[in-house]
C-alpha positions in Angstrom: 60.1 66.3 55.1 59.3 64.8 58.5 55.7 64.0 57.9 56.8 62.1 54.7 59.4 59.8 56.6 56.8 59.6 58.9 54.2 57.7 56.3 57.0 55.7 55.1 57.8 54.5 58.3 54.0 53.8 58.5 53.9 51.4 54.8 57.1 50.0 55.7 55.4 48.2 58.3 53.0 46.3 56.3 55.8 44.8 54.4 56.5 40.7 52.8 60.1 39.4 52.6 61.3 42.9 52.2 57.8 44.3 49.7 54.9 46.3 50.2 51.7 45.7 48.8 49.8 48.5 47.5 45.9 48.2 46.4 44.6 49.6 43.6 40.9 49.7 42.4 39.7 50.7 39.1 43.2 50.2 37.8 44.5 50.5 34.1 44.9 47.3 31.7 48.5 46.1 33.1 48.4 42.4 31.9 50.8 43.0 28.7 53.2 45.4 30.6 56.1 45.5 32.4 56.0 47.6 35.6 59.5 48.8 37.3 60.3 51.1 40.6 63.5 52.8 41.7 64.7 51.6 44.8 67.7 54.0 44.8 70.2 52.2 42.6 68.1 50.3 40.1 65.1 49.6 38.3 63.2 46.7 40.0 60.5 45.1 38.8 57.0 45.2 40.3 54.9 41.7 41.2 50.9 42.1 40.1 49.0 39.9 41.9 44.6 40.0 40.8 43.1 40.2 43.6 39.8 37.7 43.5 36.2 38.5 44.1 34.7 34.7 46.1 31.2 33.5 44.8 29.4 30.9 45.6 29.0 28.6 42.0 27.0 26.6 41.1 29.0 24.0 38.8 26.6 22.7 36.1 29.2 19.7 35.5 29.1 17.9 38.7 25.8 19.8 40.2 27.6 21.2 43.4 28.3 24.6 45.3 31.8 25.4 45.4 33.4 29.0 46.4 35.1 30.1 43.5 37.5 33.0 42.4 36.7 35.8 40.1 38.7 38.6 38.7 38.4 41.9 37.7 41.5 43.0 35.6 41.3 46.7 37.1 41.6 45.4 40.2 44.9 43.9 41.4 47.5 44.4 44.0 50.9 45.9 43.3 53.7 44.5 45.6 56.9 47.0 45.2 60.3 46.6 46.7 60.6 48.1 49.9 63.4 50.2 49.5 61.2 52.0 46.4 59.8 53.6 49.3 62.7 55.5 50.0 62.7 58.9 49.7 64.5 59.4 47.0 63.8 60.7 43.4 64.6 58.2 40.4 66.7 59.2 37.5 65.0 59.4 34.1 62.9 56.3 33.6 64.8 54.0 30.5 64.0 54.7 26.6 61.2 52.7 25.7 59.2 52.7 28.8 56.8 55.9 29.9 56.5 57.5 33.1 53.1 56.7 35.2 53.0 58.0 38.7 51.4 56.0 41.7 49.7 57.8 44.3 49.8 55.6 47.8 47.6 56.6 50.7 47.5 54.4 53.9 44.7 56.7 55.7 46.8 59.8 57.0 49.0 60.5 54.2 49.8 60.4 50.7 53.2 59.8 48.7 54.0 59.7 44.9 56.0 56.8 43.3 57.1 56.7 40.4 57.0 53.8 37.7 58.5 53.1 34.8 55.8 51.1 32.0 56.8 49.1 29.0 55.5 46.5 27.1 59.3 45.3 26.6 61.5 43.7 29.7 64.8 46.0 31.2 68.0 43.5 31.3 70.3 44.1 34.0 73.4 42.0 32.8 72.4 38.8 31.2 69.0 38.8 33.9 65.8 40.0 31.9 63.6 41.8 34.8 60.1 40.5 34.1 57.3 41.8 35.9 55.6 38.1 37.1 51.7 38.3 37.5 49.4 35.8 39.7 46.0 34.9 39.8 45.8 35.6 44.1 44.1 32.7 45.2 43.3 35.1 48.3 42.5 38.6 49.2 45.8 41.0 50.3 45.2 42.7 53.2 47.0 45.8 53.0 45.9 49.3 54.2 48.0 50.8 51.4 45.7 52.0 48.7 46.9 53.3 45.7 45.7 55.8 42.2 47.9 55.0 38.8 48.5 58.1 36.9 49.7 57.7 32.9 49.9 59.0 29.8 46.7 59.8 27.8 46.5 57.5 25.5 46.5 58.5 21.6 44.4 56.8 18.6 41.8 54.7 19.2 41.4 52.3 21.8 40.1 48.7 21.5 37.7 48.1 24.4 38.8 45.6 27.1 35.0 44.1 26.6 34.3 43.2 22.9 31.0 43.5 23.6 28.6 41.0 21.1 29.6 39.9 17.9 27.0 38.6 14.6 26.8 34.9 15.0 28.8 33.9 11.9 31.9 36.2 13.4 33.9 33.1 13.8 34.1 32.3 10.3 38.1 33.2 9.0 38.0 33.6 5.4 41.2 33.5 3.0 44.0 36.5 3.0 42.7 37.0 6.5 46.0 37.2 9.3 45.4 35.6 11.8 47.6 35.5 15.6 47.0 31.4 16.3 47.8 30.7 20.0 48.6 27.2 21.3 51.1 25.6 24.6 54.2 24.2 24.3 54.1 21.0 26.8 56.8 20.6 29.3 56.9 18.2 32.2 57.7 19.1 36.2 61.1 18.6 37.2 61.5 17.4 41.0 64.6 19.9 42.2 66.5 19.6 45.5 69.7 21.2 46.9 71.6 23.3 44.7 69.8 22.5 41.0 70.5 23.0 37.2 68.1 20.9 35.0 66.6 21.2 31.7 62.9 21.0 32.1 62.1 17.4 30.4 59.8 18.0 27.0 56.3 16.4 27.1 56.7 14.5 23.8 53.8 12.4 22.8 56.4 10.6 20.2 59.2 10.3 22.9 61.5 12.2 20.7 63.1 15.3 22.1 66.4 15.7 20.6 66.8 18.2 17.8 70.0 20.0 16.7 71.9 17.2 18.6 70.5 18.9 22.1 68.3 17.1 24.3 64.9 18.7 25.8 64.6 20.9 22.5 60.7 21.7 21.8 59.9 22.4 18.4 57.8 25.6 17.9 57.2 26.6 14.3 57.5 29.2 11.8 56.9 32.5 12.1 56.4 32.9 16.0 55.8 36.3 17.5 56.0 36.3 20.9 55.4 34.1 24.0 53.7 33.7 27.4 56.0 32.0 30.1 53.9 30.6 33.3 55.7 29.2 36.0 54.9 27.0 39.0 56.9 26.4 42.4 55.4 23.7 44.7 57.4 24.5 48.0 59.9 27.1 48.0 63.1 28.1 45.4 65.7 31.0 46.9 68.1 32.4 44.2 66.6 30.8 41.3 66.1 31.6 37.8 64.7 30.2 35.0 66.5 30.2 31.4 64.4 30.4 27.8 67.0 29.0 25.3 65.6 29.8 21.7 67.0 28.3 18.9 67.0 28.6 14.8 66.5 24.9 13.9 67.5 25.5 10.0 71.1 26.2 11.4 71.5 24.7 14.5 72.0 28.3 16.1 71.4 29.9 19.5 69.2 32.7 19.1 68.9 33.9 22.2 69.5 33.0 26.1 67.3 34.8 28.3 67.6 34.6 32.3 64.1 35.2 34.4 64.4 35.3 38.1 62.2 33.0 39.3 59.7 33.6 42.1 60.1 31.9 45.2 56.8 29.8 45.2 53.4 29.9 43.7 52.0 30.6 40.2 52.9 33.1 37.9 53.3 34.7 34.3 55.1 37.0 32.0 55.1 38.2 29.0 57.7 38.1 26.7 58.3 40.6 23.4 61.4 39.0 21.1 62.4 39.7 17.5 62.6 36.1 15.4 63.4 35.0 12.0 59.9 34.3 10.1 60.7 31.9 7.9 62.9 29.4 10.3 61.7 26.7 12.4 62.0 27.7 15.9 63.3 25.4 18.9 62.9 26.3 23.0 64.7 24.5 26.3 64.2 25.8 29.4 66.7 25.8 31.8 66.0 26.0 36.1 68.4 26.7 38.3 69.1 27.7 42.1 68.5 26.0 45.4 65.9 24.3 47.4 65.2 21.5 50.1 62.9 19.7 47.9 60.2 21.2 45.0 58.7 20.4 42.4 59.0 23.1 38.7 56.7 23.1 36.4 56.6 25.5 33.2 53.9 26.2 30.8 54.8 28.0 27.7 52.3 29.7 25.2 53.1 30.6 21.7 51.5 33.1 19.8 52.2 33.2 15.9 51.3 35.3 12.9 50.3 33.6 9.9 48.3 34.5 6.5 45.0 32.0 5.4 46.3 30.8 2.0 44.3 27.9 1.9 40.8 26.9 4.2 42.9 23.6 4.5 45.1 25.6 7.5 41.8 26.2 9.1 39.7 24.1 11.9 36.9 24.1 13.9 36.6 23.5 17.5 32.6 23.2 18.9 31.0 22.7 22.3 27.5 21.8 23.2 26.8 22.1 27.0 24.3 19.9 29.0 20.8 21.5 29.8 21.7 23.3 33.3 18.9 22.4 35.7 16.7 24.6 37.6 18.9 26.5 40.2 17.4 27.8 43.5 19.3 29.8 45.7 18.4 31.1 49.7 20.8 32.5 51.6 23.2 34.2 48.6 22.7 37.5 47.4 25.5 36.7 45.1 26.0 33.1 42.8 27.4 32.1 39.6 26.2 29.6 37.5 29.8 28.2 35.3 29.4 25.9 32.7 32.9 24.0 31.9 35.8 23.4 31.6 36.7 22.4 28.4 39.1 21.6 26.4 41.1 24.6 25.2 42.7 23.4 22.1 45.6 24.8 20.5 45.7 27.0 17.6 42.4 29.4 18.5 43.1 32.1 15.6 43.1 35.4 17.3 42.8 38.9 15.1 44.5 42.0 15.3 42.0 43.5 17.1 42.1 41.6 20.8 39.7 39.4 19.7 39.6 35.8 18.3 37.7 34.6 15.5 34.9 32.3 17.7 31.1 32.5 19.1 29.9 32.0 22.9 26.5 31.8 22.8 25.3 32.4 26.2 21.8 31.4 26.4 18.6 33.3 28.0 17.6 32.5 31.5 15.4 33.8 33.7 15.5 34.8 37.2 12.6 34.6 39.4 13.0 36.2 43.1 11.4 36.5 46.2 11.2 40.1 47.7 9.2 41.7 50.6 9.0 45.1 49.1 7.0 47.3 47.5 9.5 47.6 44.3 11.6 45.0 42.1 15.3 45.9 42.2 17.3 46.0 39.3 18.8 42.4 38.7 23.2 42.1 37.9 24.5 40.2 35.4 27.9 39.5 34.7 29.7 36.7 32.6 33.2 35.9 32.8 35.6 34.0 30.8 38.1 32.1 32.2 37.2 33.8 35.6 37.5 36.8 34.3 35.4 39.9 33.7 33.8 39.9 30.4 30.7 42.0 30.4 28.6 43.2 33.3 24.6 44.6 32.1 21.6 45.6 34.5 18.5 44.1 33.1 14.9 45.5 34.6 12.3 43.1 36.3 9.2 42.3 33.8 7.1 44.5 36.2 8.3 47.1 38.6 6.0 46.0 41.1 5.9 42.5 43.0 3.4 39.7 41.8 2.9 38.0 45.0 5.9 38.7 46.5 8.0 37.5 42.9 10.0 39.5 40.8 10.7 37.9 37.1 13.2 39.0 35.0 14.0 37.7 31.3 18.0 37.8 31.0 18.5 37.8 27.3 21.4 35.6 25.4 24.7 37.4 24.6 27.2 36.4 22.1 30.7 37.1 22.9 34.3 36.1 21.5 36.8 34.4 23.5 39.8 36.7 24.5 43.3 35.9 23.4 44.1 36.9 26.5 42.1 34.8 29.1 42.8 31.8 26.7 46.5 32.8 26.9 46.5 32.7 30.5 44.9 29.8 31.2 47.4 28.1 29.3 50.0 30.3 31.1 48.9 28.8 34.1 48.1 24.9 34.1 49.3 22.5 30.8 46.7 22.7 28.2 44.7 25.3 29.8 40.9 25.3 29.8 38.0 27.3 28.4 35.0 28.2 31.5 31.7 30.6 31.2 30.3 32.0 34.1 27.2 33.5 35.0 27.0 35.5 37.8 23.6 37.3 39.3 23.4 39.8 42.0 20.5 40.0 43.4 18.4 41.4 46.4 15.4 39.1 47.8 15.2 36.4 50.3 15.2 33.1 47.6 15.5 32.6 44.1 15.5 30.1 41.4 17.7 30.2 37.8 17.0 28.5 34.6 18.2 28.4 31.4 16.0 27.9 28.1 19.1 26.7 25.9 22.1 25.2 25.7 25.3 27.2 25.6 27.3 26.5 22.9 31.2 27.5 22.1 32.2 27.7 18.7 35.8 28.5 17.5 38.2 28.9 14.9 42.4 27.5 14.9 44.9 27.2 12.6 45.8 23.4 12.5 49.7 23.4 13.1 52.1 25.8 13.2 53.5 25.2 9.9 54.9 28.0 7.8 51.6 30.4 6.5 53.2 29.6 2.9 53.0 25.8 3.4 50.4 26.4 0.7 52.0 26.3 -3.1 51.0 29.5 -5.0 51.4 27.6 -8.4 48.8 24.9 -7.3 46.6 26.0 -4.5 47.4 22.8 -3.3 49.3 22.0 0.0 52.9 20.8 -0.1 53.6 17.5 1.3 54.3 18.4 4.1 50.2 18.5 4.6 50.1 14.4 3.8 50.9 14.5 8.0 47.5 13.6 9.7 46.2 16.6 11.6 42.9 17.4 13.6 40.2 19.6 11.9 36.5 19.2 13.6 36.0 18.9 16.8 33.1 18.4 19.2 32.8 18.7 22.7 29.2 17.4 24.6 30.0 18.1 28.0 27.1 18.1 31.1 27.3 16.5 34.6 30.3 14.4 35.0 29.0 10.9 36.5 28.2 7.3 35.8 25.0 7.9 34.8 24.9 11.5 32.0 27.4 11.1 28.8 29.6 13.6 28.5 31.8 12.7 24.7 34.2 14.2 23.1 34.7 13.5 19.4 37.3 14.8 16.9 37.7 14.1 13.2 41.4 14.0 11.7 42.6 13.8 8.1 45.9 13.5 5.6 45.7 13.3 1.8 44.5 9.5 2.0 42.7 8.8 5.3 39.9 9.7 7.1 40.2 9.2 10.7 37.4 9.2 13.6 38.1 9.4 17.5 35.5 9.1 20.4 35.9 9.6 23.5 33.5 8.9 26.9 32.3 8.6 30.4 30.5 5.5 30.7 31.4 2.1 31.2 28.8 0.6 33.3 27.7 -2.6 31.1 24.0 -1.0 31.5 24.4 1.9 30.8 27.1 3.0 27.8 27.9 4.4 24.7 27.0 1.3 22.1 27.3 3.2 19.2 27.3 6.2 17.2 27.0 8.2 13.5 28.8 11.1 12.0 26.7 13.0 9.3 29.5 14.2 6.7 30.1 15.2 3.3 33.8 13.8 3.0 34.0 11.0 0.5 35.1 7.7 2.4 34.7 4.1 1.0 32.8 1.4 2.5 35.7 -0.9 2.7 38.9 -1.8 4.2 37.9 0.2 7.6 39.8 -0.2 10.4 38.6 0.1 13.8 41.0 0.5 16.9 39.8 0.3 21.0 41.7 2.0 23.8 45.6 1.7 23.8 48.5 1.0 25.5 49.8 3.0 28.3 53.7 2.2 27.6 53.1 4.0 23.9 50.1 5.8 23.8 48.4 6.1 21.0 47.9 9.4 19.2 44.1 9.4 20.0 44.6 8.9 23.7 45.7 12.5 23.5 42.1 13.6 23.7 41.3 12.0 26.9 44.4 13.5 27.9 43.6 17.4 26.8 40.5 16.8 28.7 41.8 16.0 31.8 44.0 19.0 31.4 40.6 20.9 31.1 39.3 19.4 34.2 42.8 20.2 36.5 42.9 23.6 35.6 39.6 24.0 37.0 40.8 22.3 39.8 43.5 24.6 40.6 40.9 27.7 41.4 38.7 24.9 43.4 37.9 25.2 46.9 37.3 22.7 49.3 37.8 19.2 49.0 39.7 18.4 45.7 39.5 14.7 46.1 34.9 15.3 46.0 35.7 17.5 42.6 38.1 15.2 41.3 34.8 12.9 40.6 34.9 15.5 37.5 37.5 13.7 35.9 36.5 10.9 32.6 37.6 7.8 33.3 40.2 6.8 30.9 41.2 3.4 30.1 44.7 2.7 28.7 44.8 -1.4 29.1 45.4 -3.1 25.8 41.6 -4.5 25.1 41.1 -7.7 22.2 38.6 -10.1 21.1 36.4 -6.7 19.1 33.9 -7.7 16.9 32.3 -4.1 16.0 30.6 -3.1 13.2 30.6 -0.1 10.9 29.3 1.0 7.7 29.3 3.7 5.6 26.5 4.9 3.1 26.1 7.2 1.4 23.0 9.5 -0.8 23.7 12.6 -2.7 26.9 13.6 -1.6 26.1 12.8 2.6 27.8 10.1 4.1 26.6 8.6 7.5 29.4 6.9 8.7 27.8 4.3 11.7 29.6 2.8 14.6 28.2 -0.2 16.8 29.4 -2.1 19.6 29.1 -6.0 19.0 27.6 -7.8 21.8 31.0 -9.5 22.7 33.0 -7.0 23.2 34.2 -5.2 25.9 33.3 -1.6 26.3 35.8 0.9 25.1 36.5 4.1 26.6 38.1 5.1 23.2 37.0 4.4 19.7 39.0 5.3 16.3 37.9 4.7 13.4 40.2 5.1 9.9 38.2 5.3 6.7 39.9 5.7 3.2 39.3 8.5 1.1 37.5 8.4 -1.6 39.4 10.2 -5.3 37.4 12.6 -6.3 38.5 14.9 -9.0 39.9 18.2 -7.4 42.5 21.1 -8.1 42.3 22.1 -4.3 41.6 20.8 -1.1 38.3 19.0 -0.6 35.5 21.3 1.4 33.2 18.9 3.5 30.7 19.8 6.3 30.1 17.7 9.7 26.5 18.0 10.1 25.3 15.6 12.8 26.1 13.6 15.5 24.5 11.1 17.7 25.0 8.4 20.2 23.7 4.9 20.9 22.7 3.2 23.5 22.0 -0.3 24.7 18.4 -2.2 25.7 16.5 -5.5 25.5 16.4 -5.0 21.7 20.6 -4.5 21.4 22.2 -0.8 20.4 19.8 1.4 19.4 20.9 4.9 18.2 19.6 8.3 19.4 16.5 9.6 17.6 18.0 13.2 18.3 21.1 14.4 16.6 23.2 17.1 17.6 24.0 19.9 15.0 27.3 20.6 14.3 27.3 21.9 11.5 30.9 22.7 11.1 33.3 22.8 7.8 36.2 21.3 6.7 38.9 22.1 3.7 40.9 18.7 3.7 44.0 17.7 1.8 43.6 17.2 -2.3 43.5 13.2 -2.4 46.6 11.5 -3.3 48.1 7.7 -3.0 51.2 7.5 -1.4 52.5 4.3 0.6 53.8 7.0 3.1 53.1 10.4 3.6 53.2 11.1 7.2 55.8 13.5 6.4 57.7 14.7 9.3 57.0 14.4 13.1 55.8 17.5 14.7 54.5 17.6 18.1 54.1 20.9 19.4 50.2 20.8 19.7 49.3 17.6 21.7 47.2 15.3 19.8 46.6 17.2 17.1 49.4 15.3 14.8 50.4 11.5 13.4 52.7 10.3 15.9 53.7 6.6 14.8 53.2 4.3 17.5 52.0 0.4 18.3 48.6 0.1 17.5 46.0 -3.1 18.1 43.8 -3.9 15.6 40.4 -4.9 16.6 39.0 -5.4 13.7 
């Protein structure tokens, strides 16, 4: 027994605010589990912290070298009550959780813990004990290493990697169920002293009462399950936060669920709960405990299960990177190349399978390095999502043997899926989240130099709202009127090197039963150098007439549209937060957003048309001012139909300006991306009601100017 007290005495010393962190390599996939130790009276939740891998990136957006953290998802830290290390043998672990068994070895000794694994929280009164996890932002030092033991698992297994999927994978086809994913928007609350306050709902429409309760989010129909982040800038002691979830049809408390919250930093948790299907589904969020001054912030993700009645509940998110330049590297036998962020936008339609129904498209590059030997190494490639481990491949020089010193190797394109997961926790973890692609090399030479013979390209399928799946009359085919709201379908992100000087636009295409309406969004302003003009290549039936064209907005009431420069600047902050160095050099990332109330437009656009393709044309007239933001609302054409209209979005290009006035690209970008849109109807309103859950992607009546 003595040898055994001894080697607790020993981890006991290595010890924060009363835990012990234990390492452990080559872990199992803990992300959607709750992990629990005995500490001789109860079972006490366990904190996972990743533990980051540093590289030096190379960020195609602003051209720079910043360190940057990567993760592993077998690789984490497990920081365990001290008084688990007692010992002391645990009763039997709870129904519904299985046994695993952690071996802990700080260099002389070894001791067994036991913990307690369940993909469902323990309660302990009305407290639900979640196990929190962290993306560390730096390495734990700990001599503690640790082995988990479990359970073998039974059936099949669906791989952590995915691995590469055909190139029309993204595609959702009708019947399919599919697991949409999109953020519920909260704002920070400012806490001092002994607090209780209901986290403020980030309402783009201002309205946040519902039931007769103020700070009520509405989240949909037939949600699943949900992914709580929180954020404590400065430091909380006794505090928790409370998940209130409400049945909107009745005005009814479903359920009240107490989280301890951690006492700063950034975490998540996962959270299993049993809902009605077919009710609308409301959430506050309640903090509570003490503090000299912080600041709370809470990002909630929603994950829902609905069935494809219609194409109409389906929508298309794309994203066309810049041309990354040649990359040379001395000095680093280790870089990444990311290409990102961008804009994560709610409702990516996940399958039952871990995966998602979307295409990265990774292009080829090739690698040429400098060696002294007789031999060319092997050359490591990895590519992460979201910073995290996606796949990892070897690829073999072109010849084994040096050509003047210089190795070559051809790295050949992949085509992955974006994980539910990494998409889930990036929302978990900053508002809106953000969608990143890394390439990492490893490499063994003196020098080498990186290119890339494509663009990559992001391609992705959501379900538009979180509407009820049978929003879709059977009788008809047709959508109920509900569907008259306006709601985004296409969109298009072009995103390179964030300056004054390279366009980076995003461009998004929204539609109810009688409207067609256009957004634009960019970088440049300089009066020599702009965005003048543009032209969508579509197939939707739009007149010629009564076209309305809108600049910019207010920043009192913000206009629905402004909602995209807004997501994007989520994009960019998220990246932010796993930034090194000098935030205020990487905030140049940032597109420059103008809210001020602009007049005096004199633009023109047109729309014509031949055999069924419409090229809808935007152009700057020479008195105006230059507009950050451009919306365009066309009217539908009627068109005979018995189901919701399918139309394509094949092109898009820009203008700009010279000695001869706006002259549009000669280059178009493919889209090539499909729409199912509402049947046409006239109706002198059918906005239907106001939802809001999934910023900017919903009519939300406000003062508009009209330019024109």
């Amino acid at each position: 027994m003595l040898p055994r007290i001894v080697l607790w005495i020993a981890i006991a010393a290595f010890v924060i605010a009363g835990y012990v962190d234990v390492h452990v390599e080559g872990g199992p996939d803990v992300e959607s589990l709750h992990l629990y130790v005995w500490n001789g009276s109860d079972w006490t939740p366990v904190y996972v912290i990743y533990q980051p891998e540093f590289i030096d990136t190379y960020l195609v957006a602003t051209g720079q070298w910043v360190l940057m953290p990567y993760y592993n998802m077998s690789k984490y830290v497990l920081r365990i009550p001290r008084a688990a290390l007692a010992p002391r043998g645990p009763p039997q672990v709870p129904p519904g959780l299985e046994r695993w068994t952690l071996e802990v070895e700080n260099g002389t000794r070894k001791a067994v813990i036991t913990l307690a694994v369940g993909r469902d929280p323990l309660r302990r009164g009305n407290t639900t004990l979640a196990t929190w996890k962290a993306l560390g932002q730096e390495i734990v030092k700990t001599p503690n290493r640790g082995k988990i033991d479990r359970p073998p698992r039974r059936g099949p297994q669906n791989s952590p990697d995915g691995g590469d999927v055909a190139t029309a994978s993204y595609a959702v086809s009708t019947g399919a169920t599919v697991y949409p994913i999109g953020s519920l928007y909260f704002k920070s609350a400012s806490v001092a002293s002994t607090f209780s306050t209901y986290l403020p709902v980030d309402s783009p429409t201002g309205e946040t009462r519902l039931c007769g309760l103020d700070n009520m989010h509405w989240v949909g129909f037939e949600v699943q399950n949900f992914t709580l982040g929180i954020k404590v800038d400065g430091y909380v002691t006794g505090g928790y936060l409370t998940l209130e979830i409400y049945n909107l049809d009745t005005c009814t408390l479903i359920s009240n669920t107490l989280f301890a919250l951690p006492n700063t930093g950034t975490y998540w948790t996962n959270i299993q709960i049993s809902l009605p299907q077919d009710s609308q589904i409301g959430v506050r969020l309640k903090a509570s405990g003490r503090a000299e001054v912080a600041f709370i912030s809470a990002y909630v993700v929603a994950r829902y299960k609905k069935t494809v009645n219609s194409l109409a509940q389906i929508a298309t998110s794309k994203v066309i990177s810049a041309s990354a330049p040649r990359i040379s590297v001395s000095g680093r036998y280790k870089v990444g190349v990311l290409y990102g962020p961008y804009v994560a936008y709610d409702g990516l339609a996940g399958n039952s399978a871990g995966s998602s129904y979307s295409n990265v498209y990774v292009p080829p590059s090739t690698v040429t390095l400098t060696v002294y030997g007789q031999y060319c190494p092997l050359l490591n490639v990895q590519i992460y999502i979201n910073g995290m481990l996606y796949t990892s491949d070897l690829v073999s020089p072109v010849s084994t043997t040096p050509a003047g010193y210089t190795c070559t190797y051809n790295v050949p394109s992949k085509t992955l899926q974006i994980r539910p997961r990494e998409y889930a926790v990036s929302k978990a973890t900053y508002s809106g989240g953000g969608i990143s692609v890394t390439v990492v090399y490893t490499f063994w030479g003196s020098s080498a130099t990186i290119s890339f013979s494509d663009r990559l390209q992001i391609v992705y399928d959501r379900w538009i709202e979180p509407f009820h799946s049978r929003y879709i009359d059977v009788s008809t085919g047709l959508p109920y009127p509900q569907w008259g709201t306006v709601l985004l379908y296409n969109t298009l992100q072009i995103l390179g090197p964030v300056n004054s000087s390279t366009l980076n636009i995003v461009t998004e295409i929204r539609a109810r039963n009688n409207e067609l309406i256009i957004s634009l969004a960019h970088n440049l302003l300089n009066p020599m150098f702009h965005v003048c003009g543009a032209e969508w290549v579509i197939t939707a039936p739009v007149e010629s007439q009564g076209i309305s064209t809108y600049y910019d907005g207010s920043a009192v009431e913000e206009p629905w549209w402004a909602a995209t420069a807004k997501r994007v600047l989520d994009a960019i902050d998220w990246l932010l937060i796993f930034a090194q160095g000098d935030k205020g050099t990487l905030a140049s990332l940032a597109l420059k957003v103008v809210y001020n109330v602009v007049s005096a437009a004199t633009p023109q656009v047109s729309v014509t048309s031949s055999n069924g393709v419409y090229r809808v044309t935007w152009i700057r007239g020479w008195a105006d001012p230059i507009p950050s933001n451009v919306v365009l609302m066309l009217r539908r054409m009627s068109v005979p139909a018995t189901s919701p209209a399918y139309a394509e979005w094949r092109y898009f290009r820009d203008g700009a300006p010279n000695i001869f006035g706006c002259i549009l690209s000669p280059f178009y970008y493919v889209v090539n991306t499909n729409m199912y849109l509402p049947q046409r109807l006239f109706s002198s309103d059918a906005r239907g009601r106001l939802i809001w859950t999934w910023r900017g992607q919903t009519n939300l009546i406000s003062e508009v100017i009209v330019t024109g």
